[in-house]
C-alpha positions in Angstrom: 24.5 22.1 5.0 27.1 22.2 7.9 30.3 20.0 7.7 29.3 18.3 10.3 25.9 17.3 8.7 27.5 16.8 5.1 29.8 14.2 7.2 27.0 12.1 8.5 25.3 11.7 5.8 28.8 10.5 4.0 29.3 7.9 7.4 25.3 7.1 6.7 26.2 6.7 2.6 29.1 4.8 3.5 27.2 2.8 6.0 24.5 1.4 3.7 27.3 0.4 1.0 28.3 -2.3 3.1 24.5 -3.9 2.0 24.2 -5.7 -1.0 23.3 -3.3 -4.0 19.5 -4.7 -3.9 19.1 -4.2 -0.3 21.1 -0.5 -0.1 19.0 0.8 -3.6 16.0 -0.4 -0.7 17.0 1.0 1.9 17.8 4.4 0.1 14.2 4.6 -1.9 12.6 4.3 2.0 14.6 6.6 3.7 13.4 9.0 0.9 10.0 8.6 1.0 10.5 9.0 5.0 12.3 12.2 4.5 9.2 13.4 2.1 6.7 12.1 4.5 8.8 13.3 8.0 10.6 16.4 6.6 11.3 17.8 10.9 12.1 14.3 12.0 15.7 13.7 13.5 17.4 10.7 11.7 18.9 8.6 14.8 21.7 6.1 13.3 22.7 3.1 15.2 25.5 0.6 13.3 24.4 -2.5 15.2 25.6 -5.4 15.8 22.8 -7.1 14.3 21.6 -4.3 11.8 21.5 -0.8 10.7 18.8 0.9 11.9 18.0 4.9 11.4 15.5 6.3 13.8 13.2 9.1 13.4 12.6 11.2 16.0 11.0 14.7 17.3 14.3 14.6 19.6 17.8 12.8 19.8 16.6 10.7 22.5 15.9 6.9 21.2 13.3 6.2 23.6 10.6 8.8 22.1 11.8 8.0 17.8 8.5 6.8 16.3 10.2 4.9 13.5 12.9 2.8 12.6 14.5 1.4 9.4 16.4 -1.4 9.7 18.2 -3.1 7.2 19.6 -6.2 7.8 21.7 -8.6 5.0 18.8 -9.9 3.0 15.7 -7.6 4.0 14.7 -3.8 5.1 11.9 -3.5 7.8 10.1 -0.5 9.0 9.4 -0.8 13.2 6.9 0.9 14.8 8.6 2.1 17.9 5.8 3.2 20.1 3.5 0.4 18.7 1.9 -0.8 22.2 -2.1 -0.6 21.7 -1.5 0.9 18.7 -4.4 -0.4 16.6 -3.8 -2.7 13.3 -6.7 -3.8 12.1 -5.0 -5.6 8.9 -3.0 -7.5 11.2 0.3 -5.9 9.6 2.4 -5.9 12.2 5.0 -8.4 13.1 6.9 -9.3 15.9 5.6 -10.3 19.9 7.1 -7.0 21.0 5.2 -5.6 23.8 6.6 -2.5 22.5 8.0 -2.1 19.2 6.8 -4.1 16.3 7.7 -4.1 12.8 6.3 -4.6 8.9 9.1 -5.6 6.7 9.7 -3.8 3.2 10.2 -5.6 0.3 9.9 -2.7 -2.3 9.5 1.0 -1.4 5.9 1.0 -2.8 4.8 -1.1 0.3 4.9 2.7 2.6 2.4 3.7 -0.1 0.0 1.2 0.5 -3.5 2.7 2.3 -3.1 0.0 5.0 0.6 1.1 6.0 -0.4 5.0 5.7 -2.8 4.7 8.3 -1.1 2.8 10.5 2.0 5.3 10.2 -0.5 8.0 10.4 -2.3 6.5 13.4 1.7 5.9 15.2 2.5 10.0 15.1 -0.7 10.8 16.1 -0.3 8.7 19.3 4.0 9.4 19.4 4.4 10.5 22.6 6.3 13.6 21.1 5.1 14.2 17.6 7.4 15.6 15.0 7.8 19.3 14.9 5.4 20.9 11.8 8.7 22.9 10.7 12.8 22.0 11.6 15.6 21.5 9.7 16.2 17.6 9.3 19.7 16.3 10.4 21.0 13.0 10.9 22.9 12.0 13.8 25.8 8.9 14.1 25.0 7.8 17.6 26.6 4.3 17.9 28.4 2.2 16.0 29.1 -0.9 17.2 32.9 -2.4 16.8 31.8 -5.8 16.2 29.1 -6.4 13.4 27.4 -9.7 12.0 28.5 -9.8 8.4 26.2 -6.9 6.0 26.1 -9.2 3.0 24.4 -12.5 2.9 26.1 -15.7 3.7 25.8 -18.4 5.6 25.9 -17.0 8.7 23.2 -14.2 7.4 19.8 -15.4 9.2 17.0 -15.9 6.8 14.0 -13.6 6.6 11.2 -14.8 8.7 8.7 -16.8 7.1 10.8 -17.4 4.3 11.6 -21.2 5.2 14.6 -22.9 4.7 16.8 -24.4 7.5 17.0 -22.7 11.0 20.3 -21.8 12.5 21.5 -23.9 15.1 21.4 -21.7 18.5 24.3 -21.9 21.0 23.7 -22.9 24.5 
């Protein structure tokens, strides 16, 4: 491992921490089973505003990742980057995105599911630019933004969708 690797994965470690412990023990039981499953894939890392989200890619470009995890204060999703007329006859996905589209993750078991595996399987099939069948796997810090929404739930944290409760007030 090269120090420079060894130090992304420390910003990536340190990056999740800020998550509550259920939500980072998540997001760290995914990204494994997405390393096992995508062993070649490029990890993408973006420190949002909004969320964390770690792409995974054939290349370091964002626009051709086929995945993204994104955890946000109170919930972990799994988008679907290249998603348009991507078929999902379970009606999994979520989101109006002409685009991207997602499937939230409540428990790591949920990538495991038959209806998820074929619709994962049916995405890098259809990627634009599959992943590579051999390559060393690195992770790469591209953004992080200097102004973040709070990691940890809290008032301000927005609710999951569909899980009720009052909605925010929006600013005109």
């Amino acid at each position: 491992m090269t120090p420079s690797q060894h130090s992304a994965e420390q910003q990536l470690a340190s990056m999740i921490a800020k998550f509550t412990p259920e939500v980072a023990s998540l997001a760290h039981s995914i990204l494994a089973t997405m390393r096992e499953r995508y062993p070649s894939a490029l990890e993408l890392v973006y420190d949002n505003y909004n969320a964390l989200a770690i792409g995974f890619g054939a290349t370091e470009r964002p626009s051709q990742a086929i995945f993204s995890v994104a955890l946000f204060p109170k919930w972990v999703s799994l988008f679907f980057l290249q998603a348009k007329d991507l078929p999902d006859p379970g009606k999994l996905l979520q989101g109006q995105g002409k685009v991207a589209r997602h499937i939230r993750l409540l428990s790591p078991a949920r990538l495991d599911e038959l209806s998820v595996k074929k619709l994962m399987q049916e995405a890098t099939a259809r990627a634009a630019i599959p992943f590579a069948p051999q390559g060393a796997p690195r992770i790469i810090i591209k953004s992080i933004s200097a102004k973040q929404r709070p990691r940890r739930p809290g008032k301000d944290a927005p609710a999951p969708p569909g899980a009720g409760g009052k909605p925010r007030n929006k600013k005109p």
